[in-house]
C-alpha positions as CSV (number, residue, x, y, z in Angstrom):
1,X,-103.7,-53.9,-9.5
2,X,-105.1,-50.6,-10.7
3,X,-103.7,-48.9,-13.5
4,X,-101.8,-46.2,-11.4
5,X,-99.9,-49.0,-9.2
6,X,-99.3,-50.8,-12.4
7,X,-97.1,-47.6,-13.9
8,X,-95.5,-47.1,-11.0
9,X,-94.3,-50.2,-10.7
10,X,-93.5,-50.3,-14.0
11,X,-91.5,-47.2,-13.7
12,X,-89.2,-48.8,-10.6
13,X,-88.1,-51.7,-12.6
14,X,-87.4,-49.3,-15.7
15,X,-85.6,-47.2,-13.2
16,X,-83.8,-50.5,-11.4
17,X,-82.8,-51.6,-14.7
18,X,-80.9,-48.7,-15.8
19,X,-79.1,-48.4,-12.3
20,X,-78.0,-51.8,-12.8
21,X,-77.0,-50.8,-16.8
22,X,-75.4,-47.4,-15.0
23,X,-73.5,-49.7,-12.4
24,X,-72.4,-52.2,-15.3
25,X,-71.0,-49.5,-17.5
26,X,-69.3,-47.7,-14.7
27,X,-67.7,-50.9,-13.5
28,X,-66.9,-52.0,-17.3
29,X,-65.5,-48.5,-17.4
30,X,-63.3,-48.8,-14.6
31,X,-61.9,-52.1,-15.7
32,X,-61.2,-50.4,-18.8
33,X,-59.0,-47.6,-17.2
34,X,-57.1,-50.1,-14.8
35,X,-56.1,-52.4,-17.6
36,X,-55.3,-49.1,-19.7
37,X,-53.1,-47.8,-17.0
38,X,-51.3,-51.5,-16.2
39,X,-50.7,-51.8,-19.4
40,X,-49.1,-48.3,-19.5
41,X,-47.1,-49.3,-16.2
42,X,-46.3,-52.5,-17.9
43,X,-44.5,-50.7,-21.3
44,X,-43.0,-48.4,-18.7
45,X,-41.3,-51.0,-17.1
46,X,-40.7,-52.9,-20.4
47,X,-39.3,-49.5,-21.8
48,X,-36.9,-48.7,-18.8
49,X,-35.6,-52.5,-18.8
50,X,-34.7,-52.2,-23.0
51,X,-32.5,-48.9,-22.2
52,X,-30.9,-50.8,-19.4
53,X,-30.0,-53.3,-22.1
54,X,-29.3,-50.9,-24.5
55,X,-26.4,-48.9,-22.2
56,X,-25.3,-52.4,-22.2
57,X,-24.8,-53.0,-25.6
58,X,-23.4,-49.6,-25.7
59,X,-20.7,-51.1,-22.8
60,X,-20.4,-54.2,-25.4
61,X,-18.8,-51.5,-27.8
62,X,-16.9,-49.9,-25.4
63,X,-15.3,-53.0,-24.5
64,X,-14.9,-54.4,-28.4
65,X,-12.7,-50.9,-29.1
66,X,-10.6,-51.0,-26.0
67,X,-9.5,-54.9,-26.6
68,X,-8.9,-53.5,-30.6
69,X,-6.3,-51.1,-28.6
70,X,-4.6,-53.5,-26.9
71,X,-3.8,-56.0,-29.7
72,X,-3.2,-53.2,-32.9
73,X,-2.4,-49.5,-33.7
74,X,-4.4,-49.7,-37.3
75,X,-8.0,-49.5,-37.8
76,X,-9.9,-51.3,-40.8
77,X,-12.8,-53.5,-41.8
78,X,-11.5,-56.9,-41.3
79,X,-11.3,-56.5,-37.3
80,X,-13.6,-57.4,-34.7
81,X,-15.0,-53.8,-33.9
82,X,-16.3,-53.8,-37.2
83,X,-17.8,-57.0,-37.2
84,X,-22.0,-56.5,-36.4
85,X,-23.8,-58.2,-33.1
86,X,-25.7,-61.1,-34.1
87,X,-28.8,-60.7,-32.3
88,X,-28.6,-61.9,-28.7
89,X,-31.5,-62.5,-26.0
90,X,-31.7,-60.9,-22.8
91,X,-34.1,-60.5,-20.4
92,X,-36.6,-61.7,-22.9
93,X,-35.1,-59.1,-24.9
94,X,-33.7,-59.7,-29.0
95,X,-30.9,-56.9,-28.8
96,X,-28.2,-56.5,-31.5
97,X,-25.6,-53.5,-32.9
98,X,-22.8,-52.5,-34.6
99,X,-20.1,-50.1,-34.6
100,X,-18.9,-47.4,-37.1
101,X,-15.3,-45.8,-37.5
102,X,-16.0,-41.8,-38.1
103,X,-12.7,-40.8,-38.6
104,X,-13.5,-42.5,-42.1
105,X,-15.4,-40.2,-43.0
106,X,-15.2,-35.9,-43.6
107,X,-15.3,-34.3,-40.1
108,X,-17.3,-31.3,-40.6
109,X,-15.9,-29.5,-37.8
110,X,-12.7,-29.7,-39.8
111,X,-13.4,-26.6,-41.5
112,X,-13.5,-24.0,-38.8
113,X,-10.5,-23.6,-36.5
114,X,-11.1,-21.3,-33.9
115,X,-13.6,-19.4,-35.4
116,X,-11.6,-19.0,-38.6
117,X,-12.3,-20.9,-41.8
118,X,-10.1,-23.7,-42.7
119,X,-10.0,-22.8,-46.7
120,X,-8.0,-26.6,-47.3
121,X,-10.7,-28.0,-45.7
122,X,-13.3,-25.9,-47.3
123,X,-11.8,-26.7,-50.6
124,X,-12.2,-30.7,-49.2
125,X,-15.3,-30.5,-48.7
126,X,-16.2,-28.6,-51.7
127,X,-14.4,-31.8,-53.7
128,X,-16.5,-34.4,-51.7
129,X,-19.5,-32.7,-52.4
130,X,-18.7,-32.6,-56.1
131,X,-18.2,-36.4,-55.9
132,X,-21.4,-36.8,-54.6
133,X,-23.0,-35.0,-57.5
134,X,-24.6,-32.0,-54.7
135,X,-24.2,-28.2,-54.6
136,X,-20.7,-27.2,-54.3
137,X,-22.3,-23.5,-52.9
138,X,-23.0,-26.0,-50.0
139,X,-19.7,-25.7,-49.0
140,X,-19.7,-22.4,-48.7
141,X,-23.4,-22.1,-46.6
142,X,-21.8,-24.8,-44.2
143,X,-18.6,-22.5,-43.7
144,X,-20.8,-19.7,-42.9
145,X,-22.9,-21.8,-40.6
146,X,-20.2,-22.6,-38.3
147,X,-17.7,-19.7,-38.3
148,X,-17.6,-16.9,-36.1
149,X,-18.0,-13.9,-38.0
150,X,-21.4,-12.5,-40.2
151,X,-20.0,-11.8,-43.6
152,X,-21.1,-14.6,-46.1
153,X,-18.3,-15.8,-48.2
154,X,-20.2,-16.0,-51.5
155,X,-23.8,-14.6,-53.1
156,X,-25.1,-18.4,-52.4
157,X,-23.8,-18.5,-48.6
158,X,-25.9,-17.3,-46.0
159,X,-25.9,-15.9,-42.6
160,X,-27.8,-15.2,-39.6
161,X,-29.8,-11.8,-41.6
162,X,-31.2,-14.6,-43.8
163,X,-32.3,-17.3,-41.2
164,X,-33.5,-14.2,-39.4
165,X,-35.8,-13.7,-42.6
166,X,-37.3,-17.4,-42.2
167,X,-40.6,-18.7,-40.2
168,X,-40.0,-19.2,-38.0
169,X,-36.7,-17.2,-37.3
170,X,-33.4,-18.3,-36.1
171,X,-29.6,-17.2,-36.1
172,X,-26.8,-19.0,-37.7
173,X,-24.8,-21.6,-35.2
174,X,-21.9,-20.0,-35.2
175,X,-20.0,-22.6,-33.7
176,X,-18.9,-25.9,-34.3
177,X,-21.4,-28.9,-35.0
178,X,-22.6,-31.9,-32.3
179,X,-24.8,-33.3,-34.7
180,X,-25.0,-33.4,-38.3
181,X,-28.8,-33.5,-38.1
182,X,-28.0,-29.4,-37.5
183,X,-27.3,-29.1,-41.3
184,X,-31.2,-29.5,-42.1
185,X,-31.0,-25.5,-41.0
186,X,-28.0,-24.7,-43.7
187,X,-29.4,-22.4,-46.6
188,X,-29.5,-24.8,-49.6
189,X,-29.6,-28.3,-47.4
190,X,-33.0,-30.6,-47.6
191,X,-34.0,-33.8,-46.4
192,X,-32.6,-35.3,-49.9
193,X,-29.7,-34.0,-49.8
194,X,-28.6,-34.3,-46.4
195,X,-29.5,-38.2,-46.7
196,X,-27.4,-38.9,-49.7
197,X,-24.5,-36.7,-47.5
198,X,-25.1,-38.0,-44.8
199,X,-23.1,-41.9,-44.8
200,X,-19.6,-39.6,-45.8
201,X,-19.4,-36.7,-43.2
202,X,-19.5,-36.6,-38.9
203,X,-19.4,-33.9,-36.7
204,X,-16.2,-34.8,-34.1
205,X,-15.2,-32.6,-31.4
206,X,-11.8,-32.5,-32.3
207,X,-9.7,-32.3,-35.6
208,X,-8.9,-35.2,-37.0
209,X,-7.8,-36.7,-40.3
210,X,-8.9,-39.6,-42.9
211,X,-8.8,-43.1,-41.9
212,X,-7.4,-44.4,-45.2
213,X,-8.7,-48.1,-44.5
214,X,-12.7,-47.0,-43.3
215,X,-13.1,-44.2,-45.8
216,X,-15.2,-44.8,-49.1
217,X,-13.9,-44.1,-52.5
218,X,-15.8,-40.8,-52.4
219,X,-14.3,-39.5,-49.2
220,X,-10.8,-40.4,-51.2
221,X,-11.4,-38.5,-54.2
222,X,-12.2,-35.7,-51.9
223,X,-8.8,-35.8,-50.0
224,X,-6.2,-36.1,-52.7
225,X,-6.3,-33.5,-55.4
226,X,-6.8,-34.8,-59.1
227,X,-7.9,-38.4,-57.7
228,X,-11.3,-39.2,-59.5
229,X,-13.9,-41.3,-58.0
230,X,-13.3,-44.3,-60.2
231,X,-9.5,-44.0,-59.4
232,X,-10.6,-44.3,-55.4
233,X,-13.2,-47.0,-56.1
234,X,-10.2,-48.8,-57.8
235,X,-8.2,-48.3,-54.8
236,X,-10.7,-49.1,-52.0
237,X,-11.3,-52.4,-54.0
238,X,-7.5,-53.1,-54.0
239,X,-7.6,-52.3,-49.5
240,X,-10.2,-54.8,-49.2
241,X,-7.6,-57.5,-50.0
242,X,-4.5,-55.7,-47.5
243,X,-5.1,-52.7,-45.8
244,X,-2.8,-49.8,-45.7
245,X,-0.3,-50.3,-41.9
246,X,1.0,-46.8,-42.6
247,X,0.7,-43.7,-44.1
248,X,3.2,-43.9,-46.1
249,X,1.5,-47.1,-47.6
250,X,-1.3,-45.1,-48.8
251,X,0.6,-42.4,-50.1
252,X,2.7,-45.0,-52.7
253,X,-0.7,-46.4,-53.2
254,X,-2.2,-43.3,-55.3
255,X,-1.6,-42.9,-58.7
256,X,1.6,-41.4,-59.8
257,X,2.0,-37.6,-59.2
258,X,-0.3,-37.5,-56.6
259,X,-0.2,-37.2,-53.0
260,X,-2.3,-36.9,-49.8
261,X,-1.8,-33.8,-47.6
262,X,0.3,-36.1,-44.8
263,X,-1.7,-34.2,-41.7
264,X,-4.7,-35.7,-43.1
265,X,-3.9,-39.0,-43.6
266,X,-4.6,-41.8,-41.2
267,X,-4.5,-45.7,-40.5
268,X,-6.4,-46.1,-37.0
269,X,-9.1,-43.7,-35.4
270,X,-10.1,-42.4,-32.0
271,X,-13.6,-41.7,-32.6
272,X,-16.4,-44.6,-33.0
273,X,-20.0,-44.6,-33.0
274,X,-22.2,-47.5,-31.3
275,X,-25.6,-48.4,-32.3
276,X,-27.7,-50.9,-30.6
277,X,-31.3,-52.1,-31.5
278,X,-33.4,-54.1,-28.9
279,X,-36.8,-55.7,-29.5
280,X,-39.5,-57.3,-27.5
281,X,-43.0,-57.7,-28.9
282,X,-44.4,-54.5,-30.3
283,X,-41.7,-52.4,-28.6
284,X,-38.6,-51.9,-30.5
285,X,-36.3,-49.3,-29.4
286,X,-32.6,-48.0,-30.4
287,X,-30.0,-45.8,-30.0
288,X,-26.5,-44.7,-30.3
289,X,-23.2,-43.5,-28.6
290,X,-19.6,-41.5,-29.6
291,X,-16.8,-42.6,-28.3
292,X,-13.3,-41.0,-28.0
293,X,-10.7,-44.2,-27.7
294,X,-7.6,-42.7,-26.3
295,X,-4.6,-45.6,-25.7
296,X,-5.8,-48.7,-24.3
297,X,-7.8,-47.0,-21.5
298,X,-11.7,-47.7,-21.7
299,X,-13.4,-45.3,-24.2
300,X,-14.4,-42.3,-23.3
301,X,-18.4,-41.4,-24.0
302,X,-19.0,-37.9,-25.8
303,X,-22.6,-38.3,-25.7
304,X,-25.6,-40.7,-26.4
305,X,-28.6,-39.8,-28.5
306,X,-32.2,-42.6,-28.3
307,X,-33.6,-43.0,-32.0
């Protein structure tokens, strides 16, 4: 074979052989993708079958509250509602949850009525936050936050001319809260902050009052004037052994010469929040639900938020 035919044919199988690399990589390539994208369809699937099982855990709630109704008109720790999910399987599926009274807790939404400030509320919030060892001017930034008008109440307050001096800009609510994740936009709020307030307010659609049996010592110090935190530690520590059946039970419970505004003070709650955690694998997934509970009709969802 002459030199010539030998390069040539040298050439072909150089040229065969990276066809068949080519072909190799391109096939390897498109297994690659398909698996990629079954996979995708797979967690899809996976994904869409946990918040099935979620909205039923949510229905698991639901249910727990409206059976509370129907065998008691008082609210407090020692009943089933407030007694956590042990994890269950489902569908191949580890799902669990729990559910939290709010109305134990300072309803934000208290403090504006109408547009108006609410200054009794204002000046319970102010106390709560003073229990809590944070900014009493928060108080004040909040109130501005939510009511209807553009004239701070104090020099630390805020409204929407100083959001509208922030990057990037935005306007004061103005109106009542849904979340209390809003409050990371309140002059003076910070992650910090908001964390270590967070476990002792809500943000309810409605007014409502304390539930005396749910709330923490903190949130009791903050409704009864001249009741200190170790006074309502001492008194939350006396509930857990009997809990309050009425008002009036709470009110001969406080130390003498003090009292409870009576509009404020409850023993059972309409408002309960639902979480529910579900995990398979890799893929854990969660969320949560408010409920209004109303008589012994099922409970009424106000909305649902994945987390």
């Amino acid at each position: 074979m002459t030199p010539a035919r030998q390069h040539q044919t040298g050439a072909a199988v150089i040229v065969a052989m990276l066809v068949v690399a080519l072909a190799a990589m391109t096939a390897s390539s498109f297994m690659f993708r398909t698996q990629v994208e079954w996979r995708r369809m797979e967690n899809l699937v996976d994904v869409g079958q946990a918040r099935w099982a979620l909205r039923g855990g949510q229905e698991w709630g639901a249910s727990v509250l409206r059976d509370d109704a129907a065998n008691s008109n008082v609210d407090h720790p020692d009943e089933a509602w407030a007694t956590r999910l042990p994890p269950v399987e489902t569908e191949g599926y580890r799902l669990w949850g729990w559910i939290e009274d709010q109305e134990g807790r300072f309803n934000l939404n208290n403090l504006v009525t109408d547009g108006a400030v609410d200054t009794d509320q204002q000046a319970m919030f102010t106390r709560l936050l003073k229990a809590l060892r944070l900014p009493e001017s928060l108080a004040a930034s909040v109130v501005d936050w939510l009511d209807a008008d553009h004239v701070p109440l104090g020099e630390d307050s805020a409204e929407s001319p100083h959001y509208d001096g922030r990057l990037p800009p935005y306007r004061a609510a103005n109106r009542t809260l849904i979340s209390v994740n809003e409050l990371r936009q309140v002059k003076g709020m910070d992650d910090k902050t908001l964390d270590r307030l967070r476990p002792f307010v809500t943000a309810l659609p409605s007014h409502t009052g304390i539930n005396v049996n749910t709330a923490r010592a903190e949130v009791l110090a903050a409704l009864v004037v001249g009741l200190d935190v170790d006074a309502a530690y001492a008194m939350v520590a006396r509930r857990d052994h009997g809990y309050y059946r009425h008002a009036q039970d709470f009110q001969l419970a406080l130390p003498q010469g003090l009292n409870a505004p009576a509009d404020m003070v409850a023993v059972s709650s309409q408002y309960f929040l639902v979480h529910a955690r579900i995990r398979r694998d890799r893929l854990v997934l969660g969320n949560q639900a408010l409920y209004r509970r109303q008589g012994t009709s099922f409970p009424t969802l106000i909305w649902r938020m994945d987390i």
